[in-house]
C-alpha positions as a Markdown table, in Angstrom:
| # | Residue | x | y | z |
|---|---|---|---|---|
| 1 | Unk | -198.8 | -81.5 | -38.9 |
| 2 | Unk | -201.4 | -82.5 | -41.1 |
| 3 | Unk | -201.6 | -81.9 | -45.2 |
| 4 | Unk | -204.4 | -79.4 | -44.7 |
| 5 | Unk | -202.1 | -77.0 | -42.3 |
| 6 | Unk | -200.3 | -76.1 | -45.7 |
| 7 | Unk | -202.2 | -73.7 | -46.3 |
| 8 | Unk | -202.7 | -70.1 | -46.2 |
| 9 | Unk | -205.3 | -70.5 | -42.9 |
| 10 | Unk | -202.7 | -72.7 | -41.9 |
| 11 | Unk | -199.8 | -70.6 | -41.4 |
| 12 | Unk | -201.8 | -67.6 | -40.0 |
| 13 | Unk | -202.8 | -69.9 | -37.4 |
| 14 | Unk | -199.4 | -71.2 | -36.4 |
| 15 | Unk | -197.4 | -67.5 | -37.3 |
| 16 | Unk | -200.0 | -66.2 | -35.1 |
| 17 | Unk | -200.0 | -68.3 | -32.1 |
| 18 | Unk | -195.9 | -67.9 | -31.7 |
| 19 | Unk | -196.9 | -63.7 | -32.0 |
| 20 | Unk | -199.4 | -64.5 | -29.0 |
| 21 | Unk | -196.9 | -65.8 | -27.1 |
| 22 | Unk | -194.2 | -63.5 | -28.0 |
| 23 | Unk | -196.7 | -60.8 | -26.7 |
| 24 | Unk | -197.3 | -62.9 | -23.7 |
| 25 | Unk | -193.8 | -63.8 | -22.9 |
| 26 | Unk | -191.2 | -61.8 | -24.3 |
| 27 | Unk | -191.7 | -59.1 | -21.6 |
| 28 | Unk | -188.5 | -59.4 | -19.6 |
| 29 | Unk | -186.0 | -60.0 | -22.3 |
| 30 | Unk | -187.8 | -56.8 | -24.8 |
| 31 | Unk | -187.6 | -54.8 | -21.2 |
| 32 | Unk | -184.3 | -55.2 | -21.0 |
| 33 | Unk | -183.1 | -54.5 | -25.0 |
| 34 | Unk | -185.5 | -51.4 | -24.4 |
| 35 | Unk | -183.3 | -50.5 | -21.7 |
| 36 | Unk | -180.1 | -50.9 | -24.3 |
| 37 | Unk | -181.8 | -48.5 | -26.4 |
| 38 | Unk | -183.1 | -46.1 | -24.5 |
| 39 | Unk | -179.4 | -45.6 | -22.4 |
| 40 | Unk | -177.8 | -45.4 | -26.6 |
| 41 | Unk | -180.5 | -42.7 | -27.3 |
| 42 | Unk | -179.7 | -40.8 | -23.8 |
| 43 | Unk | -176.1 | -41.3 | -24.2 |
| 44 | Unk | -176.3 | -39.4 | -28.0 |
| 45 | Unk | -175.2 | -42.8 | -29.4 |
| 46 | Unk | -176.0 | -43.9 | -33.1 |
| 47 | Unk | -178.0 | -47.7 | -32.9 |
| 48 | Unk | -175.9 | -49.9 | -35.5 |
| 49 | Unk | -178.0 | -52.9 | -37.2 |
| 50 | Unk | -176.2 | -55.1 | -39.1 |
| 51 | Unk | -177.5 | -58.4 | -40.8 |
| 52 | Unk | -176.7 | -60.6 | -43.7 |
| 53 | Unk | -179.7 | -62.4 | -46.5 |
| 54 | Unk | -183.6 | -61.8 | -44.8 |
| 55 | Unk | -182.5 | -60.8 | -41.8 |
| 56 | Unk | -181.5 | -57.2 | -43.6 |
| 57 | Unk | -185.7 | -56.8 | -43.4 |
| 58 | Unk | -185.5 | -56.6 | -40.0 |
| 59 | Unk | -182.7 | -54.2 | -39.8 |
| 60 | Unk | -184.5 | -51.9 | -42.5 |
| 61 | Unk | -187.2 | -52.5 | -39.7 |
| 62 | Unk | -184.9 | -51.0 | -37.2 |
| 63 | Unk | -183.0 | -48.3 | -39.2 |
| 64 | Unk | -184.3 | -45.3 | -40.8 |
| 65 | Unk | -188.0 | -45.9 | -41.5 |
| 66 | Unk | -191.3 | -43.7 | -40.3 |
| 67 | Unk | -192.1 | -44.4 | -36.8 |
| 68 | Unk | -188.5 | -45.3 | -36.1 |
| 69 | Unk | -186.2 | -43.9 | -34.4 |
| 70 | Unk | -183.9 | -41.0 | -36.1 |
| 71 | Unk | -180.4 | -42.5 | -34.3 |
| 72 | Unk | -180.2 | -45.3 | -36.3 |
| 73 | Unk | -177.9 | -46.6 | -39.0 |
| 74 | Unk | -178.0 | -49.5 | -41.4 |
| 75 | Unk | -174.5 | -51.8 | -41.5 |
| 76 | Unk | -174.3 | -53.6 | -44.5 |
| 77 | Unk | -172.2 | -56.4 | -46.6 |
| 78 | Unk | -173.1 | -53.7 | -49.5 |
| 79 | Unk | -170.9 | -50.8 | -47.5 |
| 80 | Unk | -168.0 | -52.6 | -48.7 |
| 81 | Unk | -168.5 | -51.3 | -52.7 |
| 82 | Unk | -170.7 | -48.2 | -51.2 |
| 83 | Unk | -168.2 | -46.7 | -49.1 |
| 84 | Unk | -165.3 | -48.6 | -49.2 |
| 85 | Unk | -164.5 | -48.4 | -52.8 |
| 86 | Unk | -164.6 | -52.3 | -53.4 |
| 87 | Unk | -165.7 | -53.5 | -57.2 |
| 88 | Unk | -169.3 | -54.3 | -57.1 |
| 89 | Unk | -168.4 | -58.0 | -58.5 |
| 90 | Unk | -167.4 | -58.8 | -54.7 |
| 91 | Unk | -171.2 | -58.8 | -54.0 |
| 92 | Unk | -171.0 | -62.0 | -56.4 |
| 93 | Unk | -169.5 | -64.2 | -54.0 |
| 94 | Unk | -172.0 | -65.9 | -52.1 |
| 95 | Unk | -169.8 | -66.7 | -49.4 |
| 96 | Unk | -168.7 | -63.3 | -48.6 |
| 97 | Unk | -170.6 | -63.3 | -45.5 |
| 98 | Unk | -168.3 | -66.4 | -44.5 |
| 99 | Unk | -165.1 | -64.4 | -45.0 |
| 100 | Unk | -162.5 | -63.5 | -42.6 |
| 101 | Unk | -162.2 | -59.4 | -42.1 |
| 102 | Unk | -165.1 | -58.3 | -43.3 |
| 103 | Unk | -166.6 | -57.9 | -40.5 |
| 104 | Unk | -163.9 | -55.5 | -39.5 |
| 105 | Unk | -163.4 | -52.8 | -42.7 |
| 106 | Unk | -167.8 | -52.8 | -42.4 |
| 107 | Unk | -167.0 | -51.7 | -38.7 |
| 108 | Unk | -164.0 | -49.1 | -39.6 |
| 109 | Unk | -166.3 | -47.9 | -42.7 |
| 110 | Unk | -169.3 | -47.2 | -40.0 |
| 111 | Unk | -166.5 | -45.3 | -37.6 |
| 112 | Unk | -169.1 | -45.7 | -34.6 |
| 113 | Unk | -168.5 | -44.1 | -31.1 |
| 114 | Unk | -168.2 | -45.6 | -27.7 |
| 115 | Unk | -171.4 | -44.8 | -26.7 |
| 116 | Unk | -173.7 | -46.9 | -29.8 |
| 117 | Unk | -175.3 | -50.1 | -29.4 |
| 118 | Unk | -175.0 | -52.6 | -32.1 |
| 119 | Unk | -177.8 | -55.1 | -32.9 |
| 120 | Unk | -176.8 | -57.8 | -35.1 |
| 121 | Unk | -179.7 | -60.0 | -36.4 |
| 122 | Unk | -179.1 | -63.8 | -37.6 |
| 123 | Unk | -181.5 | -66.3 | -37.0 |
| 124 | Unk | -178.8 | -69.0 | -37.0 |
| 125 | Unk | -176.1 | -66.7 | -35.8 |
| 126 | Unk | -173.1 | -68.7 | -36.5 |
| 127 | Unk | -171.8 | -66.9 | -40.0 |
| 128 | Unk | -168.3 | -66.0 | -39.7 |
| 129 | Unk | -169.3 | -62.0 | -40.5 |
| 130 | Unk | -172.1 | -62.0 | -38.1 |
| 131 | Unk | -169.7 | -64.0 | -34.7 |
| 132 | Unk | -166.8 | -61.3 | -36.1 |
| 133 | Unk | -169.1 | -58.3 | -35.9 |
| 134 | Unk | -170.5 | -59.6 | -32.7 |
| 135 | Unk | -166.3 | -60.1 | -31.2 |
| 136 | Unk | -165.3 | -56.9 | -32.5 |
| 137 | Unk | -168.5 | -54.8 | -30.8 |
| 138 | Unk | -167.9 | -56.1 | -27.3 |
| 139 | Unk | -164.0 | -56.1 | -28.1 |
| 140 | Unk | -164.8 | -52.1 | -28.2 |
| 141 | Unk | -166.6 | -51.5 | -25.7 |
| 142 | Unk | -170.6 | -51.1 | -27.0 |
| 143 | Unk | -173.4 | -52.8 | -25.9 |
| 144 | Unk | -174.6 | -55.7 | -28.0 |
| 145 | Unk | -178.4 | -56.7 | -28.7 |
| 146 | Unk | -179.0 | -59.8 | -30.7 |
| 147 | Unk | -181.9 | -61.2 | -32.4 |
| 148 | Unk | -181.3 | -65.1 | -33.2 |
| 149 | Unk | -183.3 | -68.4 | -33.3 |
| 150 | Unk | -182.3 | -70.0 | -30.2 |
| 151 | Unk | -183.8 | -73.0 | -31.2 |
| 152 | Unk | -182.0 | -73.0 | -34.6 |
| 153 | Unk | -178.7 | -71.3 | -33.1 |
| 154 | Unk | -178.5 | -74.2 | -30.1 |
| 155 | Unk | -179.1 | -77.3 | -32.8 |
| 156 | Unk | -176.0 | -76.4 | -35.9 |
| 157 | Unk | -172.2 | -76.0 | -35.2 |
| 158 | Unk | -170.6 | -73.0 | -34.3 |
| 159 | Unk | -169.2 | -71.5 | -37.7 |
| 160 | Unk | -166.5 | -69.3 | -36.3 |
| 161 | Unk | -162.8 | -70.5 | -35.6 |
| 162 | Unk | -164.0 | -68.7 | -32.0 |
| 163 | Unk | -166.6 | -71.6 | -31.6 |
| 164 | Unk | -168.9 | -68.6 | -30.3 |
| 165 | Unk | -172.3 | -68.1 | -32.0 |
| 166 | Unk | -174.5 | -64.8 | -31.7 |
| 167 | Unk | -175.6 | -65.5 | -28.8 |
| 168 | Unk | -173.1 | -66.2 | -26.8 |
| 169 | Unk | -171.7 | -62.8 | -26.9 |
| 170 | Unk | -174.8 | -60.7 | -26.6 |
| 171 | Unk | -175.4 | -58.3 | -23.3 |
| 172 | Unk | -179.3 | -59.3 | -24.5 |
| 173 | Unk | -180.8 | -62.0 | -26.8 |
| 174 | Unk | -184.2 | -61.4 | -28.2 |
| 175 | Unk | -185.2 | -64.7 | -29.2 |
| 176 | Unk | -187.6 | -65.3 | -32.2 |
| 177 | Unk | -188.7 | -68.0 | -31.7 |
| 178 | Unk | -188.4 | -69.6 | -35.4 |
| 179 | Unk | -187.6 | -72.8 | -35.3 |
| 180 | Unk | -184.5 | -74.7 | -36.9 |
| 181 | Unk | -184.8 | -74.2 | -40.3 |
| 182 | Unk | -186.7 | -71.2 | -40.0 |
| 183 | Unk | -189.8 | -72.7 | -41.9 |
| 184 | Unk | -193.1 | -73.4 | -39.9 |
| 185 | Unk | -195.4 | -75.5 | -41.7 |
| 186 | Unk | -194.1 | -79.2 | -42.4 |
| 187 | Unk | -194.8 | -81.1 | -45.6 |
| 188 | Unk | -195.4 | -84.7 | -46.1 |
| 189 | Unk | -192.4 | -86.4 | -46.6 |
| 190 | Unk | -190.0 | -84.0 | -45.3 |
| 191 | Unk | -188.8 | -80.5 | -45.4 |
| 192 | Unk | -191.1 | -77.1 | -44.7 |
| 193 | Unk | -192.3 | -74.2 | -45.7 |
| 194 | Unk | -193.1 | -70.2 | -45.2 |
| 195 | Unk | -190.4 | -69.0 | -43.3 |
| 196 | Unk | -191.2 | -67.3 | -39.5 |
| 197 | Unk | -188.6 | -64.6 | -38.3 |
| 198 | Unk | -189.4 | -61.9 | -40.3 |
| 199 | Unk | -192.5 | -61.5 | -38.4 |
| 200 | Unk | -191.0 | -62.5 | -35.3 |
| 201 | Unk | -188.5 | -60.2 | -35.7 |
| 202 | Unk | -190.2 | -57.7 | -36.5 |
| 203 | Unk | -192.7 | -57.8 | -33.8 |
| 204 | Unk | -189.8 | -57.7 | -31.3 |
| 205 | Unk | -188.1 | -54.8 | -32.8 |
| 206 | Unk | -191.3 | -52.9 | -32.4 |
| 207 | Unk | -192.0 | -54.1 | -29.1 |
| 208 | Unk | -188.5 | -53.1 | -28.2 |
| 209 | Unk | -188.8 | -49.7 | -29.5 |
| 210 | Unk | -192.0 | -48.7 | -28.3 |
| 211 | Unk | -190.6 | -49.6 | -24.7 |
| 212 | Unk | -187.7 | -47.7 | -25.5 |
| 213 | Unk | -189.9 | -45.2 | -26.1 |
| 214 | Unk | -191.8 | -45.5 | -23.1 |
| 215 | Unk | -188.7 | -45.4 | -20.8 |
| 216 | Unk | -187.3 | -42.1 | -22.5 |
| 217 | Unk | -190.7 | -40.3 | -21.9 |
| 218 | Unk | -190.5 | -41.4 | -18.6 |
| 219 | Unk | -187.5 | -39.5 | -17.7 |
| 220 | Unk | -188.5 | -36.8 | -19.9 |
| 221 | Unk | -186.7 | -37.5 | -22.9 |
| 222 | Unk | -188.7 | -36.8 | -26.2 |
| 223 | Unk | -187.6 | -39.9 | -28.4 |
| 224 | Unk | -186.0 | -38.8 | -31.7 |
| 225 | Unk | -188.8 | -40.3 | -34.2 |
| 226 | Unk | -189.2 | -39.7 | -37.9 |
| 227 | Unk | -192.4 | -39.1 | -39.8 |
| 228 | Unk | -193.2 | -40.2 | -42.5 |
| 229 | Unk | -191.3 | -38.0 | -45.8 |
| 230 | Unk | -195.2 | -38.7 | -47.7 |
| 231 | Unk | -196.9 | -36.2 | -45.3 |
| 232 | Unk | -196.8 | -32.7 | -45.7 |
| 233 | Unk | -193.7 | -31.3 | -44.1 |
| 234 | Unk | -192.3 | -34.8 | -42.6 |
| 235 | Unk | -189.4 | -34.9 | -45.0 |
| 236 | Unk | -188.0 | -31.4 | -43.9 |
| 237 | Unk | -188.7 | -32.5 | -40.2 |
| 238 | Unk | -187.2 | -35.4 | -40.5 |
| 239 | Unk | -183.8 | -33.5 | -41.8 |
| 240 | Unk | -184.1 | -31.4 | -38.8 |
| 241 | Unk | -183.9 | -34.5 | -36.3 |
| 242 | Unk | -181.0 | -36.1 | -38.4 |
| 243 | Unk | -178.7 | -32.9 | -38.0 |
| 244 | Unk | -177.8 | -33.9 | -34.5 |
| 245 | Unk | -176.1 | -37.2 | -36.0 |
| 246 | Unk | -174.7 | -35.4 | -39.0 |
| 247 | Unk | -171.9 | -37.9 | -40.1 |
| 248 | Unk | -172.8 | -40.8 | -38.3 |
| 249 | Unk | -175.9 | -42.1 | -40.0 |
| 250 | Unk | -176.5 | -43.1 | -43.6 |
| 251 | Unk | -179.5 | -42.1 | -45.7 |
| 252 | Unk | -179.3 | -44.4 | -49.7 |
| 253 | Unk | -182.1 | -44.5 | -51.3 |
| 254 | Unk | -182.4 | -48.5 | -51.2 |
């Protein structure tokens, strides 16, 4: 890659040509994530996202935001001091996300159901608390969307005593398509910069909701969506549609 790709034309042209052909070629595998989805929706299940660092963009992408669906809830490293009474200063330790049974007290804080799907979003997918939430979904029973790098997952070690990664364990991978590293544009002499899977991410999360949506119309199923709490009467709505899941879904203001 040239110097004059590090650029701002530069990176639209490169983010955009992997969005082309995640629109061109992401088809079957967003099909079949819809599919998750739509069965959690029909089944009166509760989607669970859970990521660690950036990847809790996408899962604010996923969970409880206008346009979105209503059955939705947010898992985060941040439940442990929310809900499970922990001192705030645990948040301090940047290697949290690489500790043993964490994974487990931010499942038993959630209490989720048979019947809901977790996605769990990494883009390298080998963190300890991302492999142990992944283990302890299918070790209950729910479905299990990921959203990884394959490219980036395939080329680092496996950071679980398991020697699974993300991926591995998923009933459906939705690949981003970032690459190792997660930065597109490469500088001279080494490294890169502007990171990818945000957008990637994001795009399939959309993708995969909007075909959720379409598959729950087609049986007659009116999708559960909010609207946005800024128009006139959305907020009140939006309460409405979240009585069904009374318990099961968490509204912060963050």
């Amino acid at each position: 890659m040239s110097v004059e790709s590090v650029s701002a034309e530069g990176f639209a042209r490169e983010g955009l040509a992997v969005l082309q052909d995640l629109a061109r070629s992401a088809h079957d595998e967003v099909t079949r994530a819809a599919e998750l989805i739509a069965d959690c929706v029909r089944g009166d299940g509760v989607i669970q996202a859970f990521g660690t660092g950036h990847s809790q963009a996408m899962v604010l992408e996923l969970a409880g935001r206008a346009g979105g669906l209503v059955p939705t809830n947010r898992l985060s490293i941040a439940d442990l001091v929310l809900y499970g009474g922990e001192d705030p200063g645990v948040l301090d330790d940047p290697l949290l996300e690489r500790r043993a049974g964490v994974a487990e007290r931010i499942y038993r804080l959630a209490a989720p159901r048979p019947q809901d799907l977790f996605v769990v979003i990494s883009n390298s997918g080998v963190n300890n608390v991302i492999v142990e939430t992944a283990l302890l979904a299918k070790e209950q029973g729910h479905r299990l969307l990921a959203i990884t790098s394959l490219a980036h997952t395939r080329a680092v070690p496996a950071g679980h005593a398991s020697g699974k990664k993300l991926a591995d364990l998923a009933d459906v991978v939705l690949d981003n398509r970032a690459p190792r590293g997660d930065a597109l544009l490469d500088l001279p002499g080494g490294g890169a910069v502007c990171a990818l899977s945000t957008l990637t991410g994001v795009m399939l999360i959309q993708m995969a909701v909007a075909e959720a949506s379409r598959q729950l119309l087609a049986t007659g199923d009116r999708p559960p969506v909010y609207v946005s709490a800024n128009v006139p009467g959305g907020f009140e709505g939006n309460l409405e549609l979240e009585k069904r899941y009374a318990g099961r879904i968490r509204r912060t203001a963050s």
